[in-house]
N, C-alpha and C positions, 0 to 999 in steps of 0.2 A: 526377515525380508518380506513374509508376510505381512505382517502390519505396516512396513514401510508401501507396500505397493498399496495398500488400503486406504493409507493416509493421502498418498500420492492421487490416486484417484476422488476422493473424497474434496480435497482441497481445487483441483481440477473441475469438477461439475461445481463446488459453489462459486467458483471464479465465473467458470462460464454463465452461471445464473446472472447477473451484472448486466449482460448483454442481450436476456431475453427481453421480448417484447410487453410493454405497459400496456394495459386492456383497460383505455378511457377511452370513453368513444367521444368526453368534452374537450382534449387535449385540441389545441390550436399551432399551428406550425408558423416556421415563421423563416423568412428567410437567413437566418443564421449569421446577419450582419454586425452584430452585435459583439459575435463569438467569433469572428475574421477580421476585427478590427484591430488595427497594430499595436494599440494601448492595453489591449486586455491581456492578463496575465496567464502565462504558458503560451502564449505565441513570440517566440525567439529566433532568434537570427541562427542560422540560416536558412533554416527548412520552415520557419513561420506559423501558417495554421497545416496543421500533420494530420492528415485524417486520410491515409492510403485505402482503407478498407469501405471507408466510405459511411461509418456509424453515422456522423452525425447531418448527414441527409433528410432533410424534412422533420427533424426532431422540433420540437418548441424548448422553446426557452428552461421551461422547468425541468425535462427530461437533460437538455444538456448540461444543468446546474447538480442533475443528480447522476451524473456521469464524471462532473471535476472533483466534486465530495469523493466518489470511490476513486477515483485517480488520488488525489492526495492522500486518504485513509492507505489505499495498500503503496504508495511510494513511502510516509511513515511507517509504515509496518516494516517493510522491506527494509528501510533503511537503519530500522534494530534491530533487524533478522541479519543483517550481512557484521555489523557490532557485536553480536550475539555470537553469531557463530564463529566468529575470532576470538572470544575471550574462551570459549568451550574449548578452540582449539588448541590454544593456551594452555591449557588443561586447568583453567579457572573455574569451581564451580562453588561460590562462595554459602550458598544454601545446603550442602552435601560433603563440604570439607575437602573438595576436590576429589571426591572415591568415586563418583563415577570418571566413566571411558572419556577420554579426549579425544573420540570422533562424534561426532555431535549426532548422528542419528545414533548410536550404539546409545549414550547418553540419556537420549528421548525416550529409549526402548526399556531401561535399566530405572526409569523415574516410576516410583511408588505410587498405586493408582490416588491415592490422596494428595501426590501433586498435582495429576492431573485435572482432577475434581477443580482443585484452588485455582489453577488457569485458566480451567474454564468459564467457573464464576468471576474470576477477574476479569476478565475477558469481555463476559458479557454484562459488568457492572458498569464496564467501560462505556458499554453499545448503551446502555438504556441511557446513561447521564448523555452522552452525546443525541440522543433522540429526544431527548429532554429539552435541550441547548436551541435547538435545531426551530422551538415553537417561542424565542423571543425573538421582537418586533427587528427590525433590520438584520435577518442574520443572510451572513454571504457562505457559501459553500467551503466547506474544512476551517472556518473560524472559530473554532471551540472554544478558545480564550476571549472573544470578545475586543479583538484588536479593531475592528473595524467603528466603532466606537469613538475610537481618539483619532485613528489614521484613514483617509481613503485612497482610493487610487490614483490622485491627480497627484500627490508625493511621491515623485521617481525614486525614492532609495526606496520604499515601500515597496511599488511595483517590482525593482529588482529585485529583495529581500524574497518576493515571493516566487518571480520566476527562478531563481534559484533555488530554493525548496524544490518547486516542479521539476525543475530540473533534475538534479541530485537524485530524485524519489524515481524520475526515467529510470535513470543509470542504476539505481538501487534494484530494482524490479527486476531489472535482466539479469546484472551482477549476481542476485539472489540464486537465479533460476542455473545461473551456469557452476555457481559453488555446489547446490543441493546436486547436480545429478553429477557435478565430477564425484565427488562423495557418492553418492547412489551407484554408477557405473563403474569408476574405476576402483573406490576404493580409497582416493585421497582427499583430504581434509586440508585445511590451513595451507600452508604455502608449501607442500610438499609436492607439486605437481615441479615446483620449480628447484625441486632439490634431487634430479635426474642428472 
């Protein structure tokens, strides 16, 4: 339970880093018309351009391009994470032969630190090719693959394709956060919440 509160916190303060402030003092603001325009991607119906907290106030352009990057990066993560943790619950663990626990933090906790080592460097081979990516000529924010090359935005299935992903990766984000702590709090994992 210990290292689960650890992890918990840990994962907590880097999320929050995302939203600390950028120390340029050449950064140029702009008024965010760009980013409130009906065409641009993750602004949907009904709630539009979403920014209750008020992040992207006087941001410029590059700060809000490096704000959709970590929006898509942790709605794909999140949305293996809530995959992931269905197939654990499953009691699928094809790496392991199924011997560990079918509650997925007990799982995490029972993984030999040499898996851990291998996810981490996966992890982070992940990050450097994608920072790699990130330095050829016309890249747009979470385009790893290079789609923006063949397709732009003035193709409506395109634009939808993507506000769906943002979409999905929302709903994944939350989804994520309400599976880990019913598990963390109660106790239950997988669809047992609904087998009362």
């Amino acid at each position: 339970m210990k290292l689960t509160s650890i992890i918990t916190g840990s994962i907590l303060a880097a999320s929050a880093s995302a939203f600390a402030p950028v120390s340029q003092s050449s950064i140029r603001t702009s008024s965010l018309n760009a980013w409130k325009d009906d065409t641009v991607v993750g602004i949907t119906p009904p709630v539009g351009f979403f920014d209750p907290l008020g992040l992207s106030m006087g941001k410029s352009d590059e700060i809000m391009n490096i704000y959709r990057e970590a929006e898509l990066k942790h709605g794909r993560v999140a949305m293996a994470a809530c995959l992931g943790w269905y197939i654990t619950a499953a009691g699928v663990h094809p790496a392991f032969n199924s011997a560990l626990s079918s509650d997925p933090l007990k799982a995490a906790m029972q993984l030999p630190p040499v898996a851990w080592v291998q996810f981490i460097l996966g992890c982070g081979a992940v990050e450097y090719l994608a920072e790699q990516i990130k330095d050829r000529p016309g890249y747009k924010p979470g385009d790893v693959l290079g789609a923006a090359y063949w397709v732009d935005d003035s193709d409506e299935g395109w634009v939808d394709y993507q506000n769906r992903e943002i979409n999905n990766g929302r709903l994944a984000m939350v989804a994520f956060m309400g599976i880990y702590f019913q598990d963390l709090k109660l106790g239950e994992y997988g669809d047992q919440i609904f087998r009362r």
